[in-house]
LOFIDREN-210871 format. One line per 10 residues: number of its first residue (from 0); for each residue x, y, z of N, C-alpha, C. Coordinates in nm, 3 decimals. Example, Ala and Ser with C-alpha at 12.3 -4.5 7.8 and 13.67 -1.06 7.14 Angstrom:
BEGIN
0 = 1.319 -0.569 0.780 1.230 -0.450 0.780 1.320 -0.330 0.780 ~ 1.285 -0.225 0.708 1.367 -0.106 0.714 1.290 0.003 0.787
***
This chain:
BEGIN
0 = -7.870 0.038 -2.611 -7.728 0.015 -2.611 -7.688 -0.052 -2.480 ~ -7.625 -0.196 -2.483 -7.566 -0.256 -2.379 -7.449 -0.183 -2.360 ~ -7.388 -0.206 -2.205 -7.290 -0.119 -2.159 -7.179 -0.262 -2.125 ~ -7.101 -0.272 -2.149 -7.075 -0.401 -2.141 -6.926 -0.337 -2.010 ~ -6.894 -0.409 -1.889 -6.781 -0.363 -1.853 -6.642 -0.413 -1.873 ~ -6.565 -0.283 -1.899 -6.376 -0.289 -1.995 -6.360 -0.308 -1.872 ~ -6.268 -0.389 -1.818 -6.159 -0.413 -1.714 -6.040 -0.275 -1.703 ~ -6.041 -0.245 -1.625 -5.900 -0.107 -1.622 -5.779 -0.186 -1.617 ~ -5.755 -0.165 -1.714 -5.559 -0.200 -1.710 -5.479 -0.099 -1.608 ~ -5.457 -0.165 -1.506 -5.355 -0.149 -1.393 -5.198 -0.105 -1.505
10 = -5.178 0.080 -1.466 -4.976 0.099 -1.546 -4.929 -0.033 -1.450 ~ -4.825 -0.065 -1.486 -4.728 -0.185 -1.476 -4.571 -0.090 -1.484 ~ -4.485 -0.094 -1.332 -4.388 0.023 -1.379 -4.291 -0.076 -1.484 ~ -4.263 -0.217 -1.452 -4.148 -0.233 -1.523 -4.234 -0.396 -1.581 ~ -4.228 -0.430 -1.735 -4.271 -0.489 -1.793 -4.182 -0.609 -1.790 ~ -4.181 -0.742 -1.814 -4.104 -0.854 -1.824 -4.026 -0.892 -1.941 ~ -3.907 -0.922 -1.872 -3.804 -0.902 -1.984 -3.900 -0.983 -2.138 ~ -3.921 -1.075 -2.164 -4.020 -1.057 -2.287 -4.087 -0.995 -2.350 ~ -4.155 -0.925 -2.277 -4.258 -0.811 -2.343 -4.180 -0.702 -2.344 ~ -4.040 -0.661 -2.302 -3.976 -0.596 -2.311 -3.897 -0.595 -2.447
20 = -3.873 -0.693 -2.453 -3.814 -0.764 -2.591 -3.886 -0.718 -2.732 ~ -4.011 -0.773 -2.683 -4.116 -0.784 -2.753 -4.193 -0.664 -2.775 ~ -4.196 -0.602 -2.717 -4.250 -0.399 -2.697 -4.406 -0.465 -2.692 ~ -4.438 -0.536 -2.567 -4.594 -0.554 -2.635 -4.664 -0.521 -2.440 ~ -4.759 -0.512 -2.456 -4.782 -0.454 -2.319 -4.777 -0.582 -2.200 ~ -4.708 -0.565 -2.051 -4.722 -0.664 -1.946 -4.842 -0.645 -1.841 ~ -4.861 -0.750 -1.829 -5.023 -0.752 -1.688 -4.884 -0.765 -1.583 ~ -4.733 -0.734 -1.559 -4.725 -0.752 -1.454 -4.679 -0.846 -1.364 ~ -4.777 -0.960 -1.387 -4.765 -1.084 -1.307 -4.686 -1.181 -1.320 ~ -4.590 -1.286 -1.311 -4.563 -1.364 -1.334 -4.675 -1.523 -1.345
30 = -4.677 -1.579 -1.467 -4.652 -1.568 -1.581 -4.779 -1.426 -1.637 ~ -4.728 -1.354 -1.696 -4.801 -1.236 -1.771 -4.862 -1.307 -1.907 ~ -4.943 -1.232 -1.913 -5.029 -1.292 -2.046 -4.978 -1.345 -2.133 ~ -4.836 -1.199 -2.187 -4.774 -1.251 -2.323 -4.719 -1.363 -2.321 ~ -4.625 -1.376 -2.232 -4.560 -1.498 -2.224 -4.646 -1.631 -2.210 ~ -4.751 -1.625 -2.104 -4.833 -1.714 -2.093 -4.875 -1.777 -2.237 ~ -4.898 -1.651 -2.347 -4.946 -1.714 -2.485 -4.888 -1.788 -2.525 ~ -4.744 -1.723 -2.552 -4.630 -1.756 -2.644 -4.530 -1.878 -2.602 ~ -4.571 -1.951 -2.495 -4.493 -2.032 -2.390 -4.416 -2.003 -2.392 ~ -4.337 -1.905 -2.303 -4.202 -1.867 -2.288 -4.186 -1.828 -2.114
40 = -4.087 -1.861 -2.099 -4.015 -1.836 -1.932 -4.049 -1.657 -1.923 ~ -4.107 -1.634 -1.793 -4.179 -1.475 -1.754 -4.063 -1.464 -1.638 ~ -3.994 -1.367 -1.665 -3.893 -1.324 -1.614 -3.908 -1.188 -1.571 ~ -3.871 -1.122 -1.435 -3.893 -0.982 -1.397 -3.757 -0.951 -1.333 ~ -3.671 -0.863 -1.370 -3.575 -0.773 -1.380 -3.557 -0.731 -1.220 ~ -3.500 -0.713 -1.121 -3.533 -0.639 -0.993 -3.522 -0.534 -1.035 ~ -3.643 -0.434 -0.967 -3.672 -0.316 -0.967 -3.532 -0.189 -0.928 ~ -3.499 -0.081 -1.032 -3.388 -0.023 -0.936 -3.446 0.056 -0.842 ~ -3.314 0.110 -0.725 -3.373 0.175 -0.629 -3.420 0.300 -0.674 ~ -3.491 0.375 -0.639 -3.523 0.486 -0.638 -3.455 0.608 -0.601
50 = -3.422 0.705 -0.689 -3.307 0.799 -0.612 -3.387 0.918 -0.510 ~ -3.313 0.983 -0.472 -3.369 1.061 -0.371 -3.369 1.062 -0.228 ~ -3.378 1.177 -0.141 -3.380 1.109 -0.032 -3.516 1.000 0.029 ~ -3.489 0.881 0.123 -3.535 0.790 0.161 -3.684 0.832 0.234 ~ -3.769 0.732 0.265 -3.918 0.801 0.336 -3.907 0.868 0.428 ~ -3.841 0.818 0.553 -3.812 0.891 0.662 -3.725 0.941 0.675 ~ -3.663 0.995 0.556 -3.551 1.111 0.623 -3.562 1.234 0.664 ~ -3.661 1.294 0.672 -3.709 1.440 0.762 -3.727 1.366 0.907 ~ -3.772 1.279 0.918 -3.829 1.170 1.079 -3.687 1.177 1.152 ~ -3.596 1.154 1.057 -3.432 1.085 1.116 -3.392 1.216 1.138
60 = -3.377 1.281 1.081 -3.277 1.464 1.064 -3.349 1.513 1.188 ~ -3.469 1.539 1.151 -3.508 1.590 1.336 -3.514 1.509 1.410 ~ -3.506 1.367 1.447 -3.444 1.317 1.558 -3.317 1.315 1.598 ~ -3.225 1.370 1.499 -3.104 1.380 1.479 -3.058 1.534 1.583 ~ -3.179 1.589 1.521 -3.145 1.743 1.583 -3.161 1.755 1.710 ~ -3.293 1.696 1.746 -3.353 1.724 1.854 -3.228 1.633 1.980 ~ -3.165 1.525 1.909 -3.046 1.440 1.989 -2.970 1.590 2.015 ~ -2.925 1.662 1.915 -2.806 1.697 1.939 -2.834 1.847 2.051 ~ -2.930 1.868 2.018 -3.063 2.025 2.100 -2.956 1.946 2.253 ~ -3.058 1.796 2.313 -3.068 1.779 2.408 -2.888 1.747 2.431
70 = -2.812 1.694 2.371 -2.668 1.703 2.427 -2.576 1.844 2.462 ~ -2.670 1.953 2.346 -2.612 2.067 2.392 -2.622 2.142 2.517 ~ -2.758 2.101 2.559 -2.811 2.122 2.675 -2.751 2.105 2.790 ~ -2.704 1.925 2.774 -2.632 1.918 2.893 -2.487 1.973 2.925 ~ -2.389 2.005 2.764 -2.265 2.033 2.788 -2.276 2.172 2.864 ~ -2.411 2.234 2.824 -2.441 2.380 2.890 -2.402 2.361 3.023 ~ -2.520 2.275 3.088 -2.523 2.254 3.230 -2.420 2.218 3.300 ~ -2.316 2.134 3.249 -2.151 2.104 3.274 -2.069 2.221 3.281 ~ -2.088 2.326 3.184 -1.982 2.424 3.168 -2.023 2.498 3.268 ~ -2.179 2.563 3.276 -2.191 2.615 3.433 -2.134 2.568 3.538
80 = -2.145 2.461 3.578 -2.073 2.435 3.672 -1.963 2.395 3.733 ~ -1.882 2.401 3.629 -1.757 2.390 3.590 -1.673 2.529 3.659 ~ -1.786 2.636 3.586 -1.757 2.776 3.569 -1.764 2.851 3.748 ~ -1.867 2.770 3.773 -1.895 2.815 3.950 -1.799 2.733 4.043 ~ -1.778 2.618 4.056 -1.669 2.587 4.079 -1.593 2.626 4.077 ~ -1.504 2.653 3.926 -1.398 2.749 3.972 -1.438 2.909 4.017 ~ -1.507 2.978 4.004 -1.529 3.104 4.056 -1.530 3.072 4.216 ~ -1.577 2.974 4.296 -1.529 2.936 4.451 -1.437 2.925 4.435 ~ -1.316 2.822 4.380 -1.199 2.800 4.411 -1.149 2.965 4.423 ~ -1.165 3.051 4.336 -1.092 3.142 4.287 -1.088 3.244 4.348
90 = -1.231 3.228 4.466 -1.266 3.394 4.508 -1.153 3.416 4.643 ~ -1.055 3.290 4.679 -0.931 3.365 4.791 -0.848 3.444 4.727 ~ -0.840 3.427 4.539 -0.724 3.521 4.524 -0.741 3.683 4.452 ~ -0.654 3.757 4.513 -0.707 3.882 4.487 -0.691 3.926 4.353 ~ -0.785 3.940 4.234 -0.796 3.997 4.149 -0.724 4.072 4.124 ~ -0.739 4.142 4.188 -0.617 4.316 4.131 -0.476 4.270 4.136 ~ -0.453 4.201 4.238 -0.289 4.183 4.188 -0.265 4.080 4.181 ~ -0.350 3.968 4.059 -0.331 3.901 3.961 -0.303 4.004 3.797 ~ -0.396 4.114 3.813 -0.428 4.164 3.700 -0.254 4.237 3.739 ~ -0.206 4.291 3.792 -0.085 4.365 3.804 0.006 4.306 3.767
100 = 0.056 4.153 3.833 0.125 4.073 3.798 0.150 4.035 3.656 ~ 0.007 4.014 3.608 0.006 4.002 3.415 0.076 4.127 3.349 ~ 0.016 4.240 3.409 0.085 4.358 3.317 0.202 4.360 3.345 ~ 0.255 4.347 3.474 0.382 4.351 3.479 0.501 4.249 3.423 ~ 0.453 4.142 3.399 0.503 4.025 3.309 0.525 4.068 3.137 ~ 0.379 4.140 3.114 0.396 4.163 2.991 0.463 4.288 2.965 ~ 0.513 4.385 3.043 0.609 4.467 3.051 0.745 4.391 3.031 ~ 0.802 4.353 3.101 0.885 4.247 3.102 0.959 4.188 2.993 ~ 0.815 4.122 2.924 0.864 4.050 2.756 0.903 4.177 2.678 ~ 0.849 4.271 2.678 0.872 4.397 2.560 1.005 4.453 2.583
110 = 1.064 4.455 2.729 1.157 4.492 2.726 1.295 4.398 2.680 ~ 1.274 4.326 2.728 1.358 4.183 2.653 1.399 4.194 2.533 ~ 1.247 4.202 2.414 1.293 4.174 2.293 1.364 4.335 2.267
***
């Protein structure tokens, strides 16, 4: 028994509008077989997009994150020192009778209304 070799037919995702027409199988290519037979214009459809998310969108989201990691970082480092700053400005005035002054203010409003 000779073994003779079948060529593998390559799936083809989207067939040419003729053979589409025609329900008959496409090689694909421009001109594709069928048409090639039948002399007719080999026409291919643009492909639609693909739904879903895109290749690199896990690549983008954590570069995305890791952006926002490192901006949080710095607003950190701003607010510290923001925060020490004023704790110098602040340490001439005396605490306790700031805190007195408030209660006594808010004494004040209650009696009013």
């Amino acid at each position: 028994m000779s073994e003779t070799a079948t060529p593998i037919r390559q799936k083809v995702t989207t067939a040419c509008i003729g053979c589409q027409v025609r329900r008959i199988r496409c090689t694909g290519v421009a001109p594709c077989d069928g048409c090639e037979r039948q002399n007719r214009v080999c026409e291919f459809v643009e492909p639609i997009k693909k739904r879903g998310p895109q290749k690199n969108y896990k690549q983008r989201v954590s570069e995305q994150i890791e952006l926002i990691e490192k901006t949080l970082i710095k607003l950190q480092h701003r607010i510290e020192k923001h925060k020490q700053r004023k704790r110098r400005r602040g340490s001439s005035i005396d605490m306790e009778s700031l805190h007195s002054r408030q209660s006594k203010s808010i004494v004040h409003r209650y009696k009013d209304n």
